[in-house]
C-alpha positions in Angstrom: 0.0 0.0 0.0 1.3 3.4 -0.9 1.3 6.4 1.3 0.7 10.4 -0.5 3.8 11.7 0.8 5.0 15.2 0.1 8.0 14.1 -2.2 5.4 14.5 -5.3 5.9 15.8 -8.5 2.9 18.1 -8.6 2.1 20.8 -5.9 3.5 23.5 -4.4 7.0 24.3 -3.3 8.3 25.7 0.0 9.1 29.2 -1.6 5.6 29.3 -3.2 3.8 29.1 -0.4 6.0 31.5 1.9 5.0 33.9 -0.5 1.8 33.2 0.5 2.4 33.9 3.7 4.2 37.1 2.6 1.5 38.3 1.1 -1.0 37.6 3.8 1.2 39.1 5.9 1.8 42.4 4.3 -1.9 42.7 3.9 -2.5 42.1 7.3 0.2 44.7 8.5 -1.2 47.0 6.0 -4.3 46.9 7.8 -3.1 47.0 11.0 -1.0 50.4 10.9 -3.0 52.4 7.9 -6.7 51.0 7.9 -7.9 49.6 10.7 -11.2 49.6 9.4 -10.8 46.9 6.9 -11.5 44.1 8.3 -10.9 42.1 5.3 -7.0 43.0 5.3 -7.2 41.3 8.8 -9.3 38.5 7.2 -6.4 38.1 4.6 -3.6 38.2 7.3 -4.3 35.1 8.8 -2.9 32.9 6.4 0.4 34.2 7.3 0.9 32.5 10.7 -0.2 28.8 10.3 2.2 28.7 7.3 5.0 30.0 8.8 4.6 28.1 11.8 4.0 25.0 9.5 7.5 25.9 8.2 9.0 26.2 11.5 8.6 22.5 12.4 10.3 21.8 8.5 13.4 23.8 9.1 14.1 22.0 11.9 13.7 18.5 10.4 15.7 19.6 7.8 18.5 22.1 8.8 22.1 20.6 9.3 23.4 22.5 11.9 20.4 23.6 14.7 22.7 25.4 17.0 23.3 28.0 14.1 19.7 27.5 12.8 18.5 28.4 16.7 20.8 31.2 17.4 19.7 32.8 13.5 16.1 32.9 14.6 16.6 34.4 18.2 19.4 36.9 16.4 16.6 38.4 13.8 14.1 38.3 16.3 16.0 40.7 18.9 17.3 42.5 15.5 13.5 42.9 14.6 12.3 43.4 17.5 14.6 46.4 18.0 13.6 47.3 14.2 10.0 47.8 15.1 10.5 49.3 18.1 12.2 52.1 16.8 9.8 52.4 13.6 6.7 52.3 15.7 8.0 54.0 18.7 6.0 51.2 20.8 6.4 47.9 22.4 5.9 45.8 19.0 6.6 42.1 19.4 7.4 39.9 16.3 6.7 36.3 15.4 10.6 35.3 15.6 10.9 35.8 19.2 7.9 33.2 19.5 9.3 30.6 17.2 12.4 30.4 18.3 11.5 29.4 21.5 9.0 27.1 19.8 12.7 25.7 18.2 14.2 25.2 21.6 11.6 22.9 22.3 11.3 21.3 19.4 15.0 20.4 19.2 15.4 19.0 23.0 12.5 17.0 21.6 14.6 15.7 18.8 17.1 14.6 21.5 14.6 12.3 23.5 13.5 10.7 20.1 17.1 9.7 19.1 17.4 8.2 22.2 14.0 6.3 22.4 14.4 5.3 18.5 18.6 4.4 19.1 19.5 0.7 18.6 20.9 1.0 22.1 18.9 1.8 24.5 20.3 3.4 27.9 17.3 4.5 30.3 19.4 7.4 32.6 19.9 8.6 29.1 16.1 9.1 28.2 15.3 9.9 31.8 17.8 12.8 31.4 16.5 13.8 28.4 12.9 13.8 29.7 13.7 16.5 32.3 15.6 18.3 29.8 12.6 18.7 27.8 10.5 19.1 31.1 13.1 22.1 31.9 13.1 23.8 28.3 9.4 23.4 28.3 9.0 25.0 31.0 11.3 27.7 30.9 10.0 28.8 27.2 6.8 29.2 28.6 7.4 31.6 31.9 9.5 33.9 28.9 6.5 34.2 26.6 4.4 34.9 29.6 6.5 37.3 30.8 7.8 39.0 27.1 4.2 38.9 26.0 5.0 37.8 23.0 3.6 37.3 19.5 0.6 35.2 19.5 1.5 33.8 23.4 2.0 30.1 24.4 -0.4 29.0 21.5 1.6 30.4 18.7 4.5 28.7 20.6 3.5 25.0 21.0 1.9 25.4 16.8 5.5 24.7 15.3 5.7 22.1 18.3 2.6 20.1 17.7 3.3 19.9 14.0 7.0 18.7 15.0 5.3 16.2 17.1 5.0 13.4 14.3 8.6 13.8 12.7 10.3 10.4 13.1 13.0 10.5 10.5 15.4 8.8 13.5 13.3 6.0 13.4 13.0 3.3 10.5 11.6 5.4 7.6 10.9 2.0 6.5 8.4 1.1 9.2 4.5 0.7 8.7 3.7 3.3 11.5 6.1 6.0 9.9 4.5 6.0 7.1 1.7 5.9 8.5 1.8 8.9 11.3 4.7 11.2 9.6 2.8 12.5 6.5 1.4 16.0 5.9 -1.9 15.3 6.7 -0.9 14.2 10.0 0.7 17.3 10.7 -1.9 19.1 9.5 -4.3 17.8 11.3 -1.9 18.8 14.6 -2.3 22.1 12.9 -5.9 22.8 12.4 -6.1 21.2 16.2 -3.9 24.2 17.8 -6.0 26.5 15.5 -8.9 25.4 16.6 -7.6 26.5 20.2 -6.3 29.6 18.7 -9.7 30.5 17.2 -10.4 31.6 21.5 -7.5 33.1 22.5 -6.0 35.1 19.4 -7.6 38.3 20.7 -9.1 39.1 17.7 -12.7 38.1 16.9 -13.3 34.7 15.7 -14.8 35.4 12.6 -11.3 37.4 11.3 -9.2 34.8 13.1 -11.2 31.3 11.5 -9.8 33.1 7.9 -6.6 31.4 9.3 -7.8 27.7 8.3 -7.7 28.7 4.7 -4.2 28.1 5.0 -4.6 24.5 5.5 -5.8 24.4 1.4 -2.3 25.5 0.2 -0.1 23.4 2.8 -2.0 20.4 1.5 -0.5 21.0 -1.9 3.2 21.1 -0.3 5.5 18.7 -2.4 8.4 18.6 0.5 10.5 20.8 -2.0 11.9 23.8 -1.3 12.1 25.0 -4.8 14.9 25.7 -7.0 16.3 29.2 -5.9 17.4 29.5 -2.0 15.3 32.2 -0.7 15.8 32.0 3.2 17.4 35.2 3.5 14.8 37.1 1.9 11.9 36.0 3.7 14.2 36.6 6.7 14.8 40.4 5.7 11.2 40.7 4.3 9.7 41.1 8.0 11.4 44.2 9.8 11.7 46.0 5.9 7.7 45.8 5.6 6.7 46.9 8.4 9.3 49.7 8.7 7.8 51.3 5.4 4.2 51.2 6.3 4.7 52.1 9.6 6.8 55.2 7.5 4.0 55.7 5.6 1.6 55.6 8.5 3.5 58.8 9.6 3.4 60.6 6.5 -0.4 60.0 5.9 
């Protein structure tokens, strides 16, 4: 029996659909600082999140080296976060901040799984590695309570809960993989923690249910990240957009 995996020929590609998100997220900033009377801006802007988040949990399944992949994300979110401060003159927090605590946790999860899925199993090992993820868990969620930070402790654990089903330590080969480590899977994890987003974004739920539209596209995700290596400009495209509208903001 053969599993729909995302390796397909058809569909969309990584960079496609963070332009997307891009996109959704521009409009949703756009409404935000210069007409906050247009609701459907908001509407627009909620696509942005889930994919981004969904796109979390793939970096870190695929990146080589997490320490550098961990330290990038928590380096452009302080740089961003100083970015927007100074553009908005206020307290603005940004999405980086959140995920890469979301990151922490994912990759001390990582650790416990190679352990559990090793051919040689040593218990103090796992145990260890339990409280470790206890102790980052823990510790990522006092910050974001106490940083307020973008989209709280439910934006966090998104990334997280989509992470939950990546077993590539394990036996790729194995019934259950196949099985439980697909995109639908995951996306299922993902419409779950928007679900419980849907009553605690702080915006009404009728703009923030506009945020499981985003599910259509990610179910077209082929698992490639397309043929030009844009990391770096989805990276710069956050503090750059919202510094100009925010500039604008002041000139209207």
């Amino acid at each position: 029996m053969q599993y729909l995996s995302e390796n397909r020929k058809f569909g969309l590609n990584g960079n496609v659909l963070k332009i997307i998100a891009c996109v959704s997220m521009l409009l949703d900033h756009i409404g935000f600082f210069l007409f906050p009377g247009a609701r459907w801006l908001r509407m627009a802007g909620r696509l942005a999140m889930p994919i981004f988040a969904f796109f979390v949990a793939e970096g870190c399944k695929y990146t080589r080296n997490k320490t550098r992949h961990l330290l990038t994300i928590a380096a452009l979110g302080l740089i961003f976060y100083v970015v927007e401060v100074l553009a908005a003159n206020a307290d603005v927090q940004n999405i980086f901040l959140t995920f890469s605590l979301s990151i922490c946790i994912i990759y001390s999860l990582d650790y416990l799984k190679q352990l559990v899925f090793s051919k040689v199993k040593n218990a103090s090992a796992i145990l260890g590695a339990v409280v470790i993820v206890s102790l980052v868990t823990f510790a990522s969620i006092m910050v974001v309570y106490a940083g307020h930070f973008d989209y709280g402790l439910i934006g966090m654990l998104t990334p997280v809960a989509v992470s939950l089903v990546d077993f590539s330590m394990a036996n790729k080969d194995a019934l259950w993989v196949k099985i439980v480590d697909n995109i639908f899977v995951r996306l299922i994890l993902l419409s779950i923690m928007l679900t419980v987003l849907l009553f605690n974004s702080g915006l009404p739920m009728e703009v923030q249910a506009y945020s499981f539209i985003a599910l259509l596209p990610l179910l077209l995700y082929n698992g490639k990240r397309g043929r030009l290596n844009l990391k770096y400009y989805f990276y710069a495209f956050y503090p750059l957009h919202v510094a100009i509208i925010v500039g604008i903001s002041y000139l209207i």
